[in-house]
MARZAFI-803646 format. One line per field, with one value per residue (C-alpha): residue number from 0; y, x, z. Coordinates in Angstrom, 1 decimal, decimal comma. Each point is the difference from the previous one (the first is absolute). Layout:
! residues N
k	NUM	...
Y	Y	...
X	X	...
Z	Z	...
//
This chain:
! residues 264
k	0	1	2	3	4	5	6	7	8	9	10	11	12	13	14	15	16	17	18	19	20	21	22	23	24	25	26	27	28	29	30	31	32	33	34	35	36	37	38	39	40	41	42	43	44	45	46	47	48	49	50	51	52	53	54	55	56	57	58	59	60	61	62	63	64	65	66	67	68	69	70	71	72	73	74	75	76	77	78	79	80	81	82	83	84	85	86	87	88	89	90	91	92	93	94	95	96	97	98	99	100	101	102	103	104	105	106	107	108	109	110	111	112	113	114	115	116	117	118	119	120	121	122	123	124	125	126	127	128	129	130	131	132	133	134	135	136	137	138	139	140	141	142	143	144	145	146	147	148	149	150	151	152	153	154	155	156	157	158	159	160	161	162	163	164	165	166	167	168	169	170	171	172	173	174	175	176	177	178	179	180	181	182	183	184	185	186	187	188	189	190	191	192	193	194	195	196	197	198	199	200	201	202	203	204	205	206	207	208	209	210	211	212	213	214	215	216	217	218	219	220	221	222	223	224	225	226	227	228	229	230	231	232	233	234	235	236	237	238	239	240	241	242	243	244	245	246	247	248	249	250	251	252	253	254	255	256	257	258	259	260	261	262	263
Y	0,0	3,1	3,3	3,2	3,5	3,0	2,1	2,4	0,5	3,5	-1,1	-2,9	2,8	2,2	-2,2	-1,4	3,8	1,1	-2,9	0,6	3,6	-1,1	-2,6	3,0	2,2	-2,7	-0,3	3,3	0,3	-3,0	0,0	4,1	1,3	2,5	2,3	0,1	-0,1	2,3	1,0	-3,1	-1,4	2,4	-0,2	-3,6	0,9	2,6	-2,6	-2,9	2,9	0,7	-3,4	-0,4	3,2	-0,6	-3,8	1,2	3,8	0,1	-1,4	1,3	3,4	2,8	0,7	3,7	-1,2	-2,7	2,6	1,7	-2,7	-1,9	2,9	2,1	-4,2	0,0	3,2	-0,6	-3,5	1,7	2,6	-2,7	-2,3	3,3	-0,3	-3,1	0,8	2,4	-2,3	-2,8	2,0	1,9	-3,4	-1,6	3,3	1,0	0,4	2,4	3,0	3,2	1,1	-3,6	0,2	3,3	-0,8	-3,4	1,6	3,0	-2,7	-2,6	2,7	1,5	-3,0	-1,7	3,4	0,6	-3,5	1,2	3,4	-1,8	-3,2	-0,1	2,8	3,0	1,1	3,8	1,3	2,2	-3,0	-0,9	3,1	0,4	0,2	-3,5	-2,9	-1,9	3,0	-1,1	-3,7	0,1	2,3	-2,4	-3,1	2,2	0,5	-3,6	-1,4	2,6	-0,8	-3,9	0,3	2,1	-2,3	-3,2	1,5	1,3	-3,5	-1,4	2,6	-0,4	-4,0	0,2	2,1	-2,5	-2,9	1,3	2,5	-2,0	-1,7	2,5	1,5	-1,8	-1,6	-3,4	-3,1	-1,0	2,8	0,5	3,8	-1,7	-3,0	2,3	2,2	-2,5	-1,0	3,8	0,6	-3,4	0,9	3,6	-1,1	-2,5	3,3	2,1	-3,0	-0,2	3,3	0,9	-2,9	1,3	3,5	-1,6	-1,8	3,1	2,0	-2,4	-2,5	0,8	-1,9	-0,9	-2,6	-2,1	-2,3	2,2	1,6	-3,2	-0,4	3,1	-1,0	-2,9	0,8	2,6	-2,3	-2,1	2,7	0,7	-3,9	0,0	2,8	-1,6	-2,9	1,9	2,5	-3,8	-1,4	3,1	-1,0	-2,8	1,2	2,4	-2,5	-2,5	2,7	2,4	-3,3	-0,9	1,9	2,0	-1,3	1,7	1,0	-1,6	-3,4	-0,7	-3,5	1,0	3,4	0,0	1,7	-1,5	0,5	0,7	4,1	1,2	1,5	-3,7
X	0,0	1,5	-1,2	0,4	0,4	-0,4	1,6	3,1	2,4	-1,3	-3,9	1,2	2,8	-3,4	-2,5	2,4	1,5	-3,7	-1,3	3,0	-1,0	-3,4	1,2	2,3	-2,9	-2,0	3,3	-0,2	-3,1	-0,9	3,5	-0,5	2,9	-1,8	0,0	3,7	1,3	-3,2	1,8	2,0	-3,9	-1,0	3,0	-1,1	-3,6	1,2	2,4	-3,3	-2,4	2,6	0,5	-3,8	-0,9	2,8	-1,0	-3,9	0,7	4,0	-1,2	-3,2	-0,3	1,7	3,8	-0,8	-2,8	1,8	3,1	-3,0	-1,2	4,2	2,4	-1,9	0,1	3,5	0,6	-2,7	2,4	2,8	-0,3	-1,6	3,4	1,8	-2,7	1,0	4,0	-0,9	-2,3	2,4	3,0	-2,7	-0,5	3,6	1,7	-2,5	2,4	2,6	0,4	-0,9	3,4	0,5	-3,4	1,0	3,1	-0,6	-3,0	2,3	2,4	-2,3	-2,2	3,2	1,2	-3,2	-0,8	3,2	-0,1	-3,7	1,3	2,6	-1,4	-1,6	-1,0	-2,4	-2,7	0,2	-2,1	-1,5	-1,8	-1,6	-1,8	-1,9	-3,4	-1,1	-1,0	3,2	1,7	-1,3	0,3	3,5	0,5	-1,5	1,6	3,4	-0,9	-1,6	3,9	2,0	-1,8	0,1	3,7	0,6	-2,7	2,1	3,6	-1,2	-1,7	3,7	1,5	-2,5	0,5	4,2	-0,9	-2,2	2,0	3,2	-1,7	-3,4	1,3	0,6	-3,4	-3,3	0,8	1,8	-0,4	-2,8	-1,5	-3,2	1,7	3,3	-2,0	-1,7	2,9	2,3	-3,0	-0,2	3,6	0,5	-3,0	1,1	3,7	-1,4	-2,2	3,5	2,0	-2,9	-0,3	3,4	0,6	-3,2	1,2	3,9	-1,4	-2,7	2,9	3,0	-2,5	0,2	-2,7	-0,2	-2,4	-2,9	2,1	2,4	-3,7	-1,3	3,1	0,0	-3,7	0,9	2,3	-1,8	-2,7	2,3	0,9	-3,2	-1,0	3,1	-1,2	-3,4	1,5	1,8	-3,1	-1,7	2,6	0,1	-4,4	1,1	2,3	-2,7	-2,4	1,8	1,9	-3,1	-2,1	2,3	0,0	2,9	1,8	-1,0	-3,5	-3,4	-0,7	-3,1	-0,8	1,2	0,2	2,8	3,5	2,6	3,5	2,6	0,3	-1,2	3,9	1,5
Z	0,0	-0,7	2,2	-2,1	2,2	-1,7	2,6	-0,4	2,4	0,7	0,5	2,6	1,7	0,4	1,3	2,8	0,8	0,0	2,2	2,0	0,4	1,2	3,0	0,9	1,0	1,0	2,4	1,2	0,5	1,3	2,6	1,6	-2,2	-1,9	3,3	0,1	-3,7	-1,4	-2,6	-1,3	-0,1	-2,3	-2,1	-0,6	-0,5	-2,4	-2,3	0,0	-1,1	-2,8	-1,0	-0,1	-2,4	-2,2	-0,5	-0,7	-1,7	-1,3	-3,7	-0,5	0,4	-2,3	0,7	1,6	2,4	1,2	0,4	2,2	1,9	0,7	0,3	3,3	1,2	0,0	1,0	3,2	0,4	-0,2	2,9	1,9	-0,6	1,8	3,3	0,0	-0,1	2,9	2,2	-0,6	1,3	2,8	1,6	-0,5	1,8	2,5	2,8	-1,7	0,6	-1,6	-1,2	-1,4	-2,1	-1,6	-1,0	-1,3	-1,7	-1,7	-0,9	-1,6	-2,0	-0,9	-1,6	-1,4	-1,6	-1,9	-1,1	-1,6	-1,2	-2,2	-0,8	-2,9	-2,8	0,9	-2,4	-1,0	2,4	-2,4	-1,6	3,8	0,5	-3,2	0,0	-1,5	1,3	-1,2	2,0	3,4	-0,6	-1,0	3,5	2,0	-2,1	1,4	3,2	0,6	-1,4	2,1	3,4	-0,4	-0,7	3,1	2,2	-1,9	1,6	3,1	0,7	-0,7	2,3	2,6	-0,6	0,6	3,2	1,4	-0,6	1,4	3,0	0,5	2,8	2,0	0,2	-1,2	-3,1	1,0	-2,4	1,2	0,0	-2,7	-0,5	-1,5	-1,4	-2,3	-0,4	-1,5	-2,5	-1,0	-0,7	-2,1	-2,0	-0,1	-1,2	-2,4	-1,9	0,3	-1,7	-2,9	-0,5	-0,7	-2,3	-2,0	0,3	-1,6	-2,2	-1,8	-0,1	-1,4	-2,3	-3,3	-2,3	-3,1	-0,5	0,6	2,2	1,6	1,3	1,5	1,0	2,4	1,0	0,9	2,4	1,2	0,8	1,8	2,4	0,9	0,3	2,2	1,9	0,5	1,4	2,6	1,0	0,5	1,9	2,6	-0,3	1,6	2,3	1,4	0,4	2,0	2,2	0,9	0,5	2,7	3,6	0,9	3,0	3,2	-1,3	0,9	-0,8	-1,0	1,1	3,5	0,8	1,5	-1,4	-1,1	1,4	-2,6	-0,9	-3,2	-1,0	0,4
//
C-alpha cells in the first residue's frame, strides 16, 4: 500500500509551530503565568493571530490591502517584542540598583541602536512622507523592520545579561524568567543570523537566469524553514519549562513550598 502526503515542509513546519503556539497559551493560562509575564503572553498571542490571518487573508486579498491589514501587525508585534525585552529584564534584575539600571540601560540602547542605524540601507526619507497610501505603508513597513531589529538585539543583550548576572538576583536556571529568556535570545539570534545572510546575499547575488533565481529562492526558503524549526523548538522549550513549578513556589498538590531557592 503506498500512503501519498501532499504536505510541504512549510505547511507541516506551520501546523506544528501553530499547534505549539496554542498548548503554550493554554500553558499560561491554564498554570497562573500570564500575571507575571503579561507581556511575553501577549507577544505569543500576537505571533498565533498572525500566523492565523496570513494562513486565511495573505493570498486572497489585493497586494495594498493586505499591506493594510500585515504591516500595522508587525509593527503592533514589533513594539510588543520590545515590552517584552523590558519585562524580561524587569523581572530578571529586580534587586539592582538604580544606578546599575541606567547604566546598563544607556549601554544596551546605545549599542543595539547603532547596530540599527548602520545596518541595513535607509529609504530617502522624502519618499516616506508623501502623501499616498504607498507613502504610509512603506513608513510603517520601516518602522515595523527598525523596531524588531532593535527588540531582536536587545532581547540578545538582555539574554547575555541574564545568563551570566541571573544568578545573583531572581533569574537562576530554574527560574521561569531565565527559562523564557534563553528561548528569546536563541530565537532572536537565529532571525539576526537569517537576516544578515538574506541581507548578503540581495546585495552580492547577481542573477542571470531562471535557475540561478530558484536558486536564491531556494535558499532563501531554507533559511526561513530553518528559522521555523528553531522558533518551534524554543515552543517546546516554553512549554515544558513554564509547565513546570519553580523551585520554592507553591505546590499545588500540597500547598506546601518547596525548599530549594529560586536563584539556585
Amino acid at each position: 500500500m503506498h500512503f501519498n502526503f501532499d504536505f510541504t515542509l512549510v505547511q507541516v513546519l506551520w501546523t506544528l509551530t501553530f499547534a505549539a503556539l496554542l498548548v503554550l497559551l493554554v500553558v499560561l493560562l491554564g498554570r497562573d503565568r500570564v500575571s507575571r509575564f503579561p507581556w511575553f503572553t501577549t507577544s505569543i498571542t500576537l505571533v498565533a493571530v498572525r500566523m492565523l490571518i496570513g494562513r486565511l487573508l495573505f493570498h486572497r486579498l489585493a497586494q495594498v490591502v493586505a499591506g493594510e491589514i500585515f504591516l500595522p501587525l508587525a509593527a503592533l508585534a514589533a513594539i510588543v517584542s520590545l515590552l517584552v525585552a523590558v519585562e524580561i529584564a524587569r523581572s530578571a534584575f529586580a534587586g539592582a540598583g538604580r544606578r546599575a539600571w541606567l547604566v546598563a540601560t544607556v549601554v544596551l540602547l546605545a549599542a543595539a541602536g547603532l547596530t540599527v542605524a548602520l545596518w541595513g540601507p535607509w529609504p530617502p526619507f522624502k519618499t516616506l512622507f508623501a502623501a499616498s497610501t504607498i507613502a504610509v505603508l512603506r513608513t510603517t513597513e520601516l518602522v515595523a523592520q527598525k523596531v524588531d531589529l532593535l527588540a531582536s538585539l536587545l532581547t540578545v543583550e538582555v539574554g547575555l545579561l541574564v545568563a551570566i548576572f541571573g544568578r545573583r538576583f531572581k533569574a537562576g536556571w530554574h527560574s521561569h524568567t531565565q527559562q523564557i529568556s534563553i528561548g528569546l535570545a536563541m530565537v532572536s539570534l537565529t532571525q539576526l543570523t537569517i537576516r544578515a545572510c538574506v541581507q548578503h546575499v540581495a546585495m552580492h547575488t547577481e542573477i542571470h537566469n531562471q535557475t540561478e533565481y530558484k536558486r536564491v529562492v531556494d535558499l532563501v526558503t531554507s533559511l526561513n524553514n530553518a528559522n521555523s524549526v528553531v522558533f518551534l523548538s524554543a515552543l517546546l522549550w516554553w512549554i515544558a519549562c513554564l509547565w513546570i513549578n519553580e523551585p520554592g513556589t507553591e505546590n499545588p498538590a500540597t500547598g506546601n513550598e518547596t525548599q530549594e531557592p529560586v536563584s539556585n
